[in-house]
C-alpha positions as CSV (number, residue, x, y, z in Angstrom):
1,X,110.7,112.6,92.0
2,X,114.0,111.3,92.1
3,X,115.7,108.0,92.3
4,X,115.6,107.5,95.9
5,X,111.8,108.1,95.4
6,X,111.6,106.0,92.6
7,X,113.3,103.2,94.7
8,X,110.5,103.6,97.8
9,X,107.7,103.4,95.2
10,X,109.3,100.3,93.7
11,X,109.8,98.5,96.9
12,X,106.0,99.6,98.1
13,X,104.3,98.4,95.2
14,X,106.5,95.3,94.3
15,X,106.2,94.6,98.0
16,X,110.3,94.1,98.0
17,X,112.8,95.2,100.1
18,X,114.2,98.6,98.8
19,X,117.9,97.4,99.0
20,X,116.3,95.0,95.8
21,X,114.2,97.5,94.3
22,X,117.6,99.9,93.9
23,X,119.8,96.9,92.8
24,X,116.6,96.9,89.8
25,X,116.4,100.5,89.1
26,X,120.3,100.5,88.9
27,X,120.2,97.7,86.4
28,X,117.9,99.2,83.6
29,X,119.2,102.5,84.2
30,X,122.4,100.6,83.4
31,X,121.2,98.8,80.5
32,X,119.7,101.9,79.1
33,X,122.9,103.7,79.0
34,X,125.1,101.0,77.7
35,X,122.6,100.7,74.4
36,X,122.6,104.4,74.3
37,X,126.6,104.1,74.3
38,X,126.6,101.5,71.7
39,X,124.2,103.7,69.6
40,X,121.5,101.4,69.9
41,X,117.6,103.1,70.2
42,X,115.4,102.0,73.4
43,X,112.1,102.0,73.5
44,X,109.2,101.2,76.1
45,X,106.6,100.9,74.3
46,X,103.4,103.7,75.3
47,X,106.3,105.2,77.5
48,X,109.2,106.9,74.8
49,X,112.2,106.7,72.9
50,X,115.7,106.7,74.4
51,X,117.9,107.7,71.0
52,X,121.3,109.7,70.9
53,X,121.7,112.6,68.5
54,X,124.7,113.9,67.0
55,X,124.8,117.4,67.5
56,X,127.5,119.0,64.9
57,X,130.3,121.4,65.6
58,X,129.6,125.1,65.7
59,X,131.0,128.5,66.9
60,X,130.0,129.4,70.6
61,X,131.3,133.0,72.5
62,X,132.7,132.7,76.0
63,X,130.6,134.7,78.1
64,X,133.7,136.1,80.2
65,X,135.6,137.6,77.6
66,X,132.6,137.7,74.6
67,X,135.6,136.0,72.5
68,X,134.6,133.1,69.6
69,X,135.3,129.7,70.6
70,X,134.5,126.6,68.7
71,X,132.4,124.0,70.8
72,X,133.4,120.3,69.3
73,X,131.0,117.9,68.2
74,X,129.1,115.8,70.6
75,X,126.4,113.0,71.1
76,X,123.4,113.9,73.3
77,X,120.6,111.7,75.1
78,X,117.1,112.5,73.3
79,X,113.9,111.1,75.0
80,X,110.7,111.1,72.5
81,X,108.0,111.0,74.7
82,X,105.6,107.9,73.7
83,X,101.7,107.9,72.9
84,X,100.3,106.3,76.3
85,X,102.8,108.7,78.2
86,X,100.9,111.9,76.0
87,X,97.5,111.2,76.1
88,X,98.0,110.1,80.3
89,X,99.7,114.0,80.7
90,X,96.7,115.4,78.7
91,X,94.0,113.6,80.0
């Protein structure tokens, strides 16, 4: 599923227009990322986690060459995976 599908399952079952149900989807995806940005955690409860890990610095090899390269440190996305959203996949 992707977000064009999201949007068509939004507007179906909200009975909206999808223009509207995209302008929605747009917006919490937006608020989502600027918390994530700000280093703030989201969570939807019996859904998951949104949370940004700091992954450190470490020594890679560039697969051309084989040579050592050191990739810098960076902040990643990390999505936990709630209870509700578990037990619904393993039911």
């Amino acid at each position: 599923m992707n977000k064009a599908d999201l949007t068509e399952k939004l507007a179906a079952q909200a009975n909206i227009p999808k223009v509207r149900a995209a302008h929605y989807i747009n917006i919490i995806v937006g608020a989502i990322q600027e918390a994530l940005v700000s280093g703030e955690k989201v969570t939807i409860s019996d859904f998951g986690t949104f949370n940004v890990s700091n992954r450190r610095q470490f020594k890679g090899h560039n697969p051309k060459n084989g040579s050592e390269i050191l990739v810098p440190p960076r902040r990643i996305p990390v999505f936990r995976a709630g209870k509700g959203l578990k037990d619904a996949l393993n039911s």
